[in-house]
C-alpha positions, 0 to 999 in steps of 0.5 A, spaced: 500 500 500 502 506 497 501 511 503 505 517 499 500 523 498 499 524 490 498 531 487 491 531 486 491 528 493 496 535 495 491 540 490 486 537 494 489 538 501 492 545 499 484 547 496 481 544 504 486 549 507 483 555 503 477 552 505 478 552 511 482 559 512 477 563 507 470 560 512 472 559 519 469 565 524 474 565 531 467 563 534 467 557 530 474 555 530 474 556 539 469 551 539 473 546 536 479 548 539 477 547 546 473 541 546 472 536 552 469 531 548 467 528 541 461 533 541 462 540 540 458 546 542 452 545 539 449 552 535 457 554 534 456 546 530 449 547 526 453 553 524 459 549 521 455 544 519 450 549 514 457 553 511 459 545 509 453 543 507 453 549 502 459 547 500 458 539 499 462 537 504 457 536 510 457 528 509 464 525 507 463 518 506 456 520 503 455 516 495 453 523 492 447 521 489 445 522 496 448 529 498 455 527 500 461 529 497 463 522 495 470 523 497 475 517 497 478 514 504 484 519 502 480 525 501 476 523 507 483 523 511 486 530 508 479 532 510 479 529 517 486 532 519 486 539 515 479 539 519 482 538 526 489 542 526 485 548 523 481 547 530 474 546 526 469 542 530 466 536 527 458 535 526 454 531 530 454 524 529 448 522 531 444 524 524 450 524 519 455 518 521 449 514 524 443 515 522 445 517 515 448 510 514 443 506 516 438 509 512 441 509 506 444 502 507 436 499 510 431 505 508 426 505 503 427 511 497 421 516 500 426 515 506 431 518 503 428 523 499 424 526 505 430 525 511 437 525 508 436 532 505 434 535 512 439 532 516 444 534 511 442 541 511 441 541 519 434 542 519 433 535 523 437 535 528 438 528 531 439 524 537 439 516 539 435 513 543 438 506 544 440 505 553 434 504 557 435 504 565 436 495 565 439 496 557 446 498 557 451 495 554 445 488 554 441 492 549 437 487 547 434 488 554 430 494 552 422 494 554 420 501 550 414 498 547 410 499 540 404 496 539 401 497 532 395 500 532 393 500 524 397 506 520 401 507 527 405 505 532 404 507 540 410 509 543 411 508 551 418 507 555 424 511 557 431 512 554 437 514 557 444 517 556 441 521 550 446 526 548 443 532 546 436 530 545 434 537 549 436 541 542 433 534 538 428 535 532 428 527 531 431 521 534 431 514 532 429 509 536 430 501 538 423 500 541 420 493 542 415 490 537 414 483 540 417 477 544 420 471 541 425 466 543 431 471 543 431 478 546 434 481 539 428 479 534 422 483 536 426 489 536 424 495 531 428 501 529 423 507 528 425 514 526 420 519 531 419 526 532 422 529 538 415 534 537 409 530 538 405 530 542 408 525 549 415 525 548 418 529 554 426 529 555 429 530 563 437 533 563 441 530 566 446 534 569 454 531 570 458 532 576 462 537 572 455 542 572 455 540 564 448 538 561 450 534 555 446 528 556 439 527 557 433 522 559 427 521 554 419 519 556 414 517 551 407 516 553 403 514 547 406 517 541 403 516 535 408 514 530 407 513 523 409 505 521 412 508 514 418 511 520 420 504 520 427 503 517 427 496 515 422 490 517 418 489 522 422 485 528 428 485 525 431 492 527 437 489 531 439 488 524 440 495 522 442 497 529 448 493 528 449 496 521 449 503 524 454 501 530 459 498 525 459 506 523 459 508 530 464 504 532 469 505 526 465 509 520 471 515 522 478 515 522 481 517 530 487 518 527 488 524 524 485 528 530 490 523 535 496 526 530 493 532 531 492 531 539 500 529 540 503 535 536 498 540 541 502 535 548 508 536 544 507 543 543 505 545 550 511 540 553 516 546 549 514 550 554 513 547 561 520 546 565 522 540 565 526 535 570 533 535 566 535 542 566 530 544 559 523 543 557 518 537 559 519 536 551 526 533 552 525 530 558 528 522 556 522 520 559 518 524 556 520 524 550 520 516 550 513 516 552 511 520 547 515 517 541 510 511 543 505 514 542 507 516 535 508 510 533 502 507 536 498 511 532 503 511 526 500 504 526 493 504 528 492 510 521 495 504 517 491 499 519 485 504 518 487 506 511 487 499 509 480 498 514 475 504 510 478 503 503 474 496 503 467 497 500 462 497 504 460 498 511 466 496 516 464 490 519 469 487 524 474 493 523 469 497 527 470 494 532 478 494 532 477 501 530 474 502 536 478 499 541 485 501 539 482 509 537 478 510 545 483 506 548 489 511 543 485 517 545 485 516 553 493 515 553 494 522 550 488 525 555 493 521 560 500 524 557 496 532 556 495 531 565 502 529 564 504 536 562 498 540 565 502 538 571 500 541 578 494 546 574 491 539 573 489 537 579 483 544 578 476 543 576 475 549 570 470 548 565 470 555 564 477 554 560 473 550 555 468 550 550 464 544 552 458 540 548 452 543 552 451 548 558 455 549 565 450 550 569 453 554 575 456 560 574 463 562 572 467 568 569 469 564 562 476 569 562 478 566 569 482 560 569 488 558 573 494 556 569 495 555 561 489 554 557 492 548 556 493 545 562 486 547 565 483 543 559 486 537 560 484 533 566 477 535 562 479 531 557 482 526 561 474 525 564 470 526 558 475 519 555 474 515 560 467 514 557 470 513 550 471 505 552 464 504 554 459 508 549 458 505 542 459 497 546 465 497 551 470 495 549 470 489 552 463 487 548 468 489 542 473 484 544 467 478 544 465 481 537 472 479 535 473 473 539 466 470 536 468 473 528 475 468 529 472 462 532 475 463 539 
């Protein structure tokens, strides 16, 4: 595999770049820079999301014949890492790399023609309601219930840990059709509309003060059976079709190539035990040559798993381990050089995926801006080998794909 840039692959990556400089507002580019997590600030996003969709680019991955930019896995990663060093915030991706895949891969064709163009455009915002209260990572548990009555589903139950489903227009749903002999038949995948009347969504507030995360209540919505993505009973199907992009539809790597140059770059200017920088410290530098070799391995792997035709299958799944457990390290080596300003709690230094709810003075923050936003990083990844399947689920996916 040839992994040298070839010049229409470079006309590309110098033609992001004047994209990216020409469109991205200091507001827009603060909210990517000072993330915590892998959401960004909401308005600020929808706000991105708009200014690629009238460019073509709000979906990468996406066949053009659906409104996708159609790029190939190279121009998806000169994208990724152009994107991420220019401090541009990634679209949410609960519409786009979740839910978009899923109906374009099970969906019928009015499906695709009344949804894929407004999730493109951002006037349908989603959120994902999978987790209930007793179905976490044993999803197939899930109780909420939909009794068919004629043209319709009635809808009851609850969900929880659903990220933004308080700004969410749409959300698409595992909601329980029948009992049968396995937990995973019976279940069926439905798009339903955030506004009806029924639906009710509670905060859940973090630790930290962040409202992020939410839980949902349906009393008896009503929800047209034509919102249905593929059969009937058979929704475990095309949840795990959409959890194959969840998983491993995006590459970690440019944006951990990205995150390791900000470690080094803020190591240069931390004293360091040897009479220079932390930067050349021996210890330090080792570690961080490490982790640039692991993720020098990890993008060759991933380059080789998204230029497969399709979804990515059991790549995914590695994709996953190696990209979470990678991200952890690095929030791990920037506490590291946050040093002692690590040891503070101070969201007001950050730009995080929802609301703080107590009050701060977001100019007042103790130490380099760095060093404040490290031990939130380091918090917020500690999520990342739980969501989308821990990843010791993952591990059992393997473990069963090879036979073991």
């Amino acid at each position: 595999m040839n992994l040298d840039w070839t010049d229409e692959e470079l006309a590309f990556r110098d033609e992001v770049r004047a994209f990216l400089d020409a469109h991205l507002t200091d507001e827009i580019r603060e909210a990517g820079r000072l993330m915590t997590s892998v959401y960004g600030e909401h308005e600020r996003s929808l706000a991105w999301q708009k200014i690629l969709h009238a460019k073509g680019w709000a979906a990468p991955a996406w066949p053009t014949e659906y409104g996708g930019a159609g790029w190939s896995v190279a121009q998806r990663y000169i994208y990724a890492r152009e994107r991420v060093a220019a401090g541009a915030p990634p679209v949410s991706p609960m519409g786009i790399q979740m839910c978009g895949p899923a109906i374009i891969g099970h969906g019928t064709a009015e499906q695709k023609a009344y949804f894929l163009p407004r999730m493109l455009s951002g006037e349908h915002f989603w959120c994902q309601g999978y987790s209930e209260p007793g179905a976490g990572s044993d999803l197939a548990a899930l109780q909420m219930r939909a009794d068919d009555d004629g043209d319709d589903l009635v809808v009851s139950g609850q969900k929880i840990w659903n990220t933004h489903a308080d700004v969410a227009n749409w959300g698409f749903f595992l909601v329980r059709t029948a009992r049968l002999a396995r937990p995973q038949l019976g279940i069926t995948f439905l798009l339903i509309d955030m506004t009806s009347p029924g639906v009710s969504v509670r905060p859940i507030i973090s630790p930290s003060g962040e409202h992020i995360q939410n839980e949902i209540f349906l009393d008896a919505v009503r929800v047209p059976q034509a919102n249905v993505v593929g059969a009937i009973n058979d929704g475990w199907t095309v949840a795990k079709y959409l959890l194959e992009f969840e998983r491993g539809g995006t590459a970690y790597a440019p944006e951990l190539q990205a995150r390791l140059d900000a470690i080094e770059a803020a190591a240069r200017e931390v004293p360091g035990d040897e009479g220079g920088t932390l930067a050349n410290d021996s210890s330090f530098a080792q570690r961080l040559a490490r982790a640039r070799i692991r993720v020098a391995a990890f993008e060759t792997y991933e380059f080789r798993a998204m230029s497969a035709e399709g979804s990515p299958g059991m790549s995914a799944s590695v994709m996953k381990i190696m990209g979470t457990e990678l991200q952890q390290h690095m929030t791990e080596l920037g506490l590291i050089v946050a040093g002692r300003y690590g040891i503070a709690y101070q969201p007001q230094a950050a730009c995080p995926g929802g609301a703080v709810s107590f009050p701060h003075n977001a100019s007042e923050y103790a130490g380099p801006r760095f060093a404040a936003i490290a031990p939130l990083r380091y918090l917020n990844e500690r999520a990342g080998t739980i969501y989308a399947g821990s990843n010791e689920i993952q591990r059992n996916i393997l473990a069963k794909g090879l036979g073991l």
